[in-house]
MDTraj code that builds the backbone (N, CA, C; nanometers):
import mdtraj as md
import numpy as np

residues = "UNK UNK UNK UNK UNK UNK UNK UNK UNK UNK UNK UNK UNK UNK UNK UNK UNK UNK UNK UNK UNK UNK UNK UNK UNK UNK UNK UNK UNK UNK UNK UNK UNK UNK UNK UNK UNK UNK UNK UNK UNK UNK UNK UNK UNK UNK UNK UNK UNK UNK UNK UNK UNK UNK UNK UNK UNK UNK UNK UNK UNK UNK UNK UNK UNK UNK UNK UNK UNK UNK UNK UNK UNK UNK UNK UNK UNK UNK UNK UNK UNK UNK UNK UNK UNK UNK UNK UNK UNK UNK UNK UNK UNK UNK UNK UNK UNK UNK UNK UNK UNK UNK UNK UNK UNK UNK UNK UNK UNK UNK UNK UNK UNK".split()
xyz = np.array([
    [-8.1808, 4.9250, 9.1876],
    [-8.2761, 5.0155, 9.2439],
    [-8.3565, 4.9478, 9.3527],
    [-8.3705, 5.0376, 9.4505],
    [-8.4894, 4.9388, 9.5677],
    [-8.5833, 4.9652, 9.5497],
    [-8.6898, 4.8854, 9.5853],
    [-8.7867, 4.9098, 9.6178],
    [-8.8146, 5.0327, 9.7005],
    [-8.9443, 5.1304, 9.7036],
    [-9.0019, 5.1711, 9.8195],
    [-9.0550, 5.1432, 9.9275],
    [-9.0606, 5.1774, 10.0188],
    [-9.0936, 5.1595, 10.1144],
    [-9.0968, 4.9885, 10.1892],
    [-8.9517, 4.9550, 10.1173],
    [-8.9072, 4.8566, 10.2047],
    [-8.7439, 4.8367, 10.2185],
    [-8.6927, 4.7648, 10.3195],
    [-8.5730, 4.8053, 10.3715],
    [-8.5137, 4.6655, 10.3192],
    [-8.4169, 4.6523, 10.2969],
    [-8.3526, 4.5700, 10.2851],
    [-8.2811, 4.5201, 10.3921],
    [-8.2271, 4.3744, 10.4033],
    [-8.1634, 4.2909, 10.5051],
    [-8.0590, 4.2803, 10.4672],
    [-7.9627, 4.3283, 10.6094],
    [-7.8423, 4.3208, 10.5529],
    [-7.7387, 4.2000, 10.6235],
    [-7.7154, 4.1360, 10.6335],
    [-7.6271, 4.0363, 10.7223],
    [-7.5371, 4.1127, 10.7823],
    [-7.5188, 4.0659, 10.9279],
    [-7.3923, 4.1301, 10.9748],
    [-7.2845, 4.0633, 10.8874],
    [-7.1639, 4.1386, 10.9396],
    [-7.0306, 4.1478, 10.8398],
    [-6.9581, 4.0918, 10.9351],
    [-6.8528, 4.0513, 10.8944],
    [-6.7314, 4.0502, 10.9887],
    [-6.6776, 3.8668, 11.0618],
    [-6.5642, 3.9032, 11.0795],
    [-6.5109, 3.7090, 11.1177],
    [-6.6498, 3.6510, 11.2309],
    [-6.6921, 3.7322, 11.3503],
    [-6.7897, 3.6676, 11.4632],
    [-6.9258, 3.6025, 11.3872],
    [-6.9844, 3.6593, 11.3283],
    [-7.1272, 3.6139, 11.2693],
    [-7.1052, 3.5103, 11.1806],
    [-6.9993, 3.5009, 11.0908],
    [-6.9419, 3.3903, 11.0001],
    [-6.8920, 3.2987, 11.0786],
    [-6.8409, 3.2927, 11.1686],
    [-6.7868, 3.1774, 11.2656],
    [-6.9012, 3.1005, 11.3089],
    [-7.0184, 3.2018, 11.3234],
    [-7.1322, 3.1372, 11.4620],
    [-7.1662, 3.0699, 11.3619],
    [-7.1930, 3.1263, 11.1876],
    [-7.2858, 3.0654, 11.0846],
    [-7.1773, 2.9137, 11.0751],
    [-7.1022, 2.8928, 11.0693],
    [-7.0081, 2.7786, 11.0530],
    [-7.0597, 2.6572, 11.1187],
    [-7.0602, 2.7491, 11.2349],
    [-7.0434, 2.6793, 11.3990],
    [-7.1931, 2.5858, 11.3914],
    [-7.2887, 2.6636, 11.3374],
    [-7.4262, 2.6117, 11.3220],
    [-7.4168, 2.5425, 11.2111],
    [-7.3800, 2.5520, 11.0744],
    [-7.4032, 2.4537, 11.0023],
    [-7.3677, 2.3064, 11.0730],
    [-7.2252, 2.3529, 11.1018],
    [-7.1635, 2.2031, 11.1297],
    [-7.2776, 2.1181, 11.3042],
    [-7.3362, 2.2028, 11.3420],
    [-7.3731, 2.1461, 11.4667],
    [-7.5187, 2.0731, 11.3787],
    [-7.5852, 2.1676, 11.2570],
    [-7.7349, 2.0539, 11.1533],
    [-7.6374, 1.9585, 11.1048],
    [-7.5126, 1.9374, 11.0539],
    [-7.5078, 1.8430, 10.9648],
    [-7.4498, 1.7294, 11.0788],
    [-7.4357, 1.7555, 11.1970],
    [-7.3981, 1.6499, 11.3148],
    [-7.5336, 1.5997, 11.3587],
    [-7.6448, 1.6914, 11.3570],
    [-7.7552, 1.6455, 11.3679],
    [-7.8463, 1.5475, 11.2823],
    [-7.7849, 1.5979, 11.1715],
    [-7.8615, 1.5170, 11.0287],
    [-7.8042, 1.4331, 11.0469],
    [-7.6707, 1.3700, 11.0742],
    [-7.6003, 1.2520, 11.0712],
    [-7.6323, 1.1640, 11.2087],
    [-7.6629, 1.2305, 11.3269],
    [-7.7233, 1.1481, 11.4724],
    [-7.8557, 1.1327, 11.4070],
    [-7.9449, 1.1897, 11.3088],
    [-8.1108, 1.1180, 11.2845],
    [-8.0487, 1.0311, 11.1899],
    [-7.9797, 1.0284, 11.0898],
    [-7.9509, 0.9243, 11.0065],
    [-7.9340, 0.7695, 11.0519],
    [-7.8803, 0.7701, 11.1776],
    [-7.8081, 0.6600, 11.2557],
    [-7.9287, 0.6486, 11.4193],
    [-8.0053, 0.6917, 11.4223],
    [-8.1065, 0.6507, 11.5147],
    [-8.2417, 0.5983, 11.4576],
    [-8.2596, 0.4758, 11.5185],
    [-8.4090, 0.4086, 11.4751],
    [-8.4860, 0.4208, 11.5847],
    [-8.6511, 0.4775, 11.5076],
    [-8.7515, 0.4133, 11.5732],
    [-8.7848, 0.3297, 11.5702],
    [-8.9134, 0.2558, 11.6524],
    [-8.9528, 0.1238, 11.6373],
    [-9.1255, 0.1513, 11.6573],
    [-9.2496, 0.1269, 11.5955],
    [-9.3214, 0.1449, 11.5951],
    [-9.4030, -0.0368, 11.5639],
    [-9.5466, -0.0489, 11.6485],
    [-9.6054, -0.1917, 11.5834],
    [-9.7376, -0.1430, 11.6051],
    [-9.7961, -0.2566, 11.5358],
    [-9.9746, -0.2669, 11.5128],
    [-9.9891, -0.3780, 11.5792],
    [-10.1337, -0.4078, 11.6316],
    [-10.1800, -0.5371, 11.6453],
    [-10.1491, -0.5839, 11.7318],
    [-10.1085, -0.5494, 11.8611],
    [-10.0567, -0.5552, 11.9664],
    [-9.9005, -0.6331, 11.9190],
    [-9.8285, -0.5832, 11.8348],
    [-9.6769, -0.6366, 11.8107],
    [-9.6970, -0.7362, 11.6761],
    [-9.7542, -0.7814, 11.6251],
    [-9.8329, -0.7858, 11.5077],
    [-9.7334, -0.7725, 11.3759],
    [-9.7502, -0.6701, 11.4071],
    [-9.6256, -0.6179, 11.2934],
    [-9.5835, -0.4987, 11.3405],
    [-9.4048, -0.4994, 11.2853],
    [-9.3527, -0.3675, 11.3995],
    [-9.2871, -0.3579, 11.2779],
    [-9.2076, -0.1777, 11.2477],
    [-9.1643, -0.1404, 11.1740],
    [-9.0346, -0.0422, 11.2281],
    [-8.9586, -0.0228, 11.1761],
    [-8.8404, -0.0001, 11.2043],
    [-8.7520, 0.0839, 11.1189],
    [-8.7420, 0.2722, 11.1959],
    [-8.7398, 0.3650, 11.0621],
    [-8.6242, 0.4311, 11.1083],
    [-8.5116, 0.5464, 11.0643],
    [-8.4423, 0.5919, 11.0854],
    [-8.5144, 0.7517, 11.1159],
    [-8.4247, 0.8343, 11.2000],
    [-8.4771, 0.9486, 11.2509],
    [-8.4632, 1.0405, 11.1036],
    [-8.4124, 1.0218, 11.0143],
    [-8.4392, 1.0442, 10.8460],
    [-8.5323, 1.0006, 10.7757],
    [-8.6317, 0.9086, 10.8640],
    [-8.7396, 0.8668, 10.7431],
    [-8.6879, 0.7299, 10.6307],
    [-8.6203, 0.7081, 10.6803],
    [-8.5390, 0.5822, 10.6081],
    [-8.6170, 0.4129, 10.6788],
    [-8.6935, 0.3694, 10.5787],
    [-8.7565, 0.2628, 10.6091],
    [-8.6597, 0.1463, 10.6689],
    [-8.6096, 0.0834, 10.8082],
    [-8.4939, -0.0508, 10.7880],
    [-8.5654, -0.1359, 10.7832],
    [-8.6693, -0.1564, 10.8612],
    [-8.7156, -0.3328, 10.8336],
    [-8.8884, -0.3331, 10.8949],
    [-8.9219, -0.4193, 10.8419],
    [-9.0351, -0.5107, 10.8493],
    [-9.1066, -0.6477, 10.9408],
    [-9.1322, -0.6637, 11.0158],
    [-9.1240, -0.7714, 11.0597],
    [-9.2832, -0.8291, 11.0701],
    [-9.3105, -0.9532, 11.0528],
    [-9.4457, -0.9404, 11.0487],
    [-9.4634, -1.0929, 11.1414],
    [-9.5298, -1.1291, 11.2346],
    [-9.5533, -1.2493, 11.2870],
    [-9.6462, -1.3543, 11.2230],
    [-9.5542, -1.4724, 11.2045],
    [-9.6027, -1.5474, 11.0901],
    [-9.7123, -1.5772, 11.0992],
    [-9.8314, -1.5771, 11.2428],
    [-9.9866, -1.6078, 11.3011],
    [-10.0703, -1.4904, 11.2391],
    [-10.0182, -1.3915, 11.2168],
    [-10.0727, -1.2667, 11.1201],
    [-10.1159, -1.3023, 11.0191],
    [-10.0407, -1.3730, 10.9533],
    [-10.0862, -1.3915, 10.7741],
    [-10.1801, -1.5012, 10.7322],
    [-10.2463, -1.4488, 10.7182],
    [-10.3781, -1.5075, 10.6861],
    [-10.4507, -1.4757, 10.5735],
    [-10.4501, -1.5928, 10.4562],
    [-10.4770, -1.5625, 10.3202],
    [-10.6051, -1.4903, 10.2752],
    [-10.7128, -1.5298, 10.3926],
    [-10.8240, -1.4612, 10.3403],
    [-10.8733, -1.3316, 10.4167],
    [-10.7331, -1.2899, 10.5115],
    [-10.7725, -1.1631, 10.5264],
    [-10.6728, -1.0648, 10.5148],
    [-10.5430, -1.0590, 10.3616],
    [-10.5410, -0.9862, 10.3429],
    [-10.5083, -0.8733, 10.3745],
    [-10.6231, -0.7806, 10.3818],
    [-10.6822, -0.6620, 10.4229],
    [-10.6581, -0.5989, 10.5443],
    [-10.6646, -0.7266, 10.6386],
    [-10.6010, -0.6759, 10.7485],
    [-10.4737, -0.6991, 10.7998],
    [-10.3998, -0.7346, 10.7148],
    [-10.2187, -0.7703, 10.7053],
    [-10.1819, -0.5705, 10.7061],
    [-10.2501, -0.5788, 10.5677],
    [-10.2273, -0.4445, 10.4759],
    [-10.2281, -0.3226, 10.5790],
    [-10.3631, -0.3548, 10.6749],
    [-10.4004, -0.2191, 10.7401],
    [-10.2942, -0.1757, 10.8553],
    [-10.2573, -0.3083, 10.8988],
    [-10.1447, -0.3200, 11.0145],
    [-10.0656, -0.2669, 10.9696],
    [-9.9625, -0.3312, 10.8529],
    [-9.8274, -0.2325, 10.8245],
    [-9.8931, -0.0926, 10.7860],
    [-9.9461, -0.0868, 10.7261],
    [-10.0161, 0.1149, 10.7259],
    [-9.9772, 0.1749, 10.8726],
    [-10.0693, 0.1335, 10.9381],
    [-10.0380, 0.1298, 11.0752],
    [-9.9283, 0.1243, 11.1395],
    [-9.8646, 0.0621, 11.1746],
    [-9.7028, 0.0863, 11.2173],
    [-9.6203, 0.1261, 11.1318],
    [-9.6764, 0.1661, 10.9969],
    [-9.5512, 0.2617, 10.9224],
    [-9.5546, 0.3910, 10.9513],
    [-9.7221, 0.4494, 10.9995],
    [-9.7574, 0.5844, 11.0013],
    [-9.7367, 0.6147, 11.1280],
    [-9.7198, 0.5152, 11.1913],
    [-9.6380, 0.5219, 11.3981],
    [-9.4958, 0.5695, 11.3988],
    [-9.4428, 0.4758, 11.3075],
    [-9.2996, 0.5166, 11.2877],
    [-9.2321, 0.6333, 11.2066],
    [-9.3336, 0.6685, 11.1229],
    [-9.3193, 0.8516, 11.0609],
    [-9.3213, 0.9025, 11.2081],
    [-9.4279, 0.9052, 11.2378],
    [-9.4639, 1.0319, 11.3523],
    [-9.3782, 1.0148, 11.4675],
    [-9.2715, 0.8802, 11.5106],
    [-9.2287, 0.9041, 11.5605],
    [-9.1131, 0.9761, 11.5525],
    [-9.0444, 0.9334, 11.4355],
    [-8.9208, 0.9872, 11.3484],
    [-8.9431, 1.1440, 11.3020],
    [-9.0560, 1.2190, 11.2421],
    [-9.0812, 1.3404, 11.2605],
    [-9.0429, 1.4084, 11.4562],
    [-9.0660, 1.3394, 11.5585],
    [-9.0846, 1.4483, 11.6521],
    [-8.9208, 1.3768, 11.7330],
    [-8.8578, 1.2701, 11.6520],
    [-8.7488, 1.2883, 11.7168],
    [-8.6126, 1.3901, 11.6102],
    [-8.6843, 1.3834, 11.4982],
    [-8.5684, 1.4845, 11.4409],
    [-8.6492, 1.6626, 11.4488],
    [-8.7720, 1.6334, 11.5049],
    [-8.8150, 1.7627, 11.5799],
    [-8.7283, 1.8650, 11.6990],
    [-8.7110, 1.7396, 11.7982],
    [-8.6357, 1.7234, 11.9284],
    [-8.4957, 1.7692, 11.9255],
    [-8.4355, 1.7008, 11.8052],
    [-8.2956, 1.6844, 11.7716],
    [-8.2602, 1.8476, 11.6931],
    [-8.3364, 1.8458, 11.5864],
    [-8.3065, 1.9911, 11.4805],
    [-8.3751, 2.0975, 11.5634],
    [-8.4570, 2.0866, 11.6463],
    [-8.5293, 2.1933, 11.6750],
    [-8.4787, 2.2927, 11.7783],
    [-8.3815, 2.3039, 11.8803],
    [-8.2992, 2.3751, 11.9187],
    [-8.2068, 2.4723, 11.8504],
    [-8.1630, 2.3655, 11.7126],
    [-8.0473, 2.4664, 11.6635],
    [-8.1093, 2.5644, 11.5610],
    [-8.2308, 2.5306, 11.5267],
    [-8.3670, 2.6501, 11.4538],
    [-8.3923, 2.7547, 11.5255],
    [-8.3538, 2.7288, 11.6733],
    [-8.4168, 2.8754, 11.7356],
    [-8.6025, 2.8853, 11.7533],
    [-8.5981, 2.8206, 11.7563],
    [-8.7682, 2.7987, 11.7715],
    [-8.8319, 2.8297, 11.6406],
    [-8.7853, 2.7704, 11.5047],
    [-8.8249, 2.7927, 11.4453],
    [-8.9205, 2.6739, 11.3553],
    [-9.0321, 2.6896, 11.2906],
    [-9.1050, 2.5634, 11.2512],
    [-9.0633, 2.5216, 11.1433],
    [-9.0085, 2.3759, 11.1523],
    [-8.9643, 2.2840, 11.0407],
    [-9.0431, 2.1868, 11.0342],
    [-9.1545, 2.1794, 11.0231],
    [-9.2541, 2.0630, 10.9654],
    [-9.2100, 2.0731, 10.8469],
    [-9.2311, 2.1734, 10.7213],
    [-9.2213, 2.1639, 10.6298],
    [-9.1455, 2.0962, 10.5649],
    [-9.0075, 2.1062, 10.6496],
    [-8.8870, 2.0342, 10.5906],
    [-8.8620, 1.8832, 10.6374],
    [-8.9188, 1.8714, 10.7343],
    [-8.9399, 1.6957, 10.7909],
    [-9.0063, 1.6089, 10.6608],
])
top = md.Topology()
chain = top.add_chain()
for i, resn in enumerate(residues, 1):
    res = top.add_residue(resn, chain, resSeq=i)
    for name in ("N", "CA", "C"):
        top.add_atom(name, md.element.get_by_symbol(name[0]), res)
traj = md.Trajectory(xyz[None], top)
């Protein structure tokens, strides 16, 4: 039984609309696989410490300059990598923005980043 006073969605039918839907999956999962295999590079501290992420959000590496570490401060080791980890999200969010965001149709995927 339907509802009143609302219409239901119906998908087009037929081989053309199923082809295009194909055609688009396979063009996200070529996309998901080009962010998988692209790194950003993000640093603190004027190069300090730089971090190094995949356009998936995939942490690769760490690097920290050994004049950085300094036992009694810690604190500000800590704040740096914060810092170039939260560089390298935001960069990796607006390049799989760049990348997925054409084949969305202008549609907003923050959520899913």
């Amino acid at each position: 039984m339907a509802s009143k006073g609302k219409s239901r969605f119906k998908a087009p039918r037929g081989p053309a609309p199923r082809r295009q839907l194909e055609e688009l999956q396979n063009q996200m999962m070529q996309a998901q696989n080009n962010l998988a295999e692209a790194v950003v590079t993000a640093s603190a501290g004027g190069g300090a410490v730089t971090v190094e992420m995949t356009g998936a959000q995939e942490l690769r590496s760490i690097t920290i300059k050994p004049e950085v570490v300094d036992p009694e401060d810690v604190e500000m080791l800590q704040d740096l990598i914060m810092a170039a980890f939260r560089e390298a999200m935001e960069k990796s969010h607006q390049l799989a923005a760049e990348m997925l965001g054409p084949l969305a149709g202008g549609m907003d995927l923050s959520g899913l980043l």
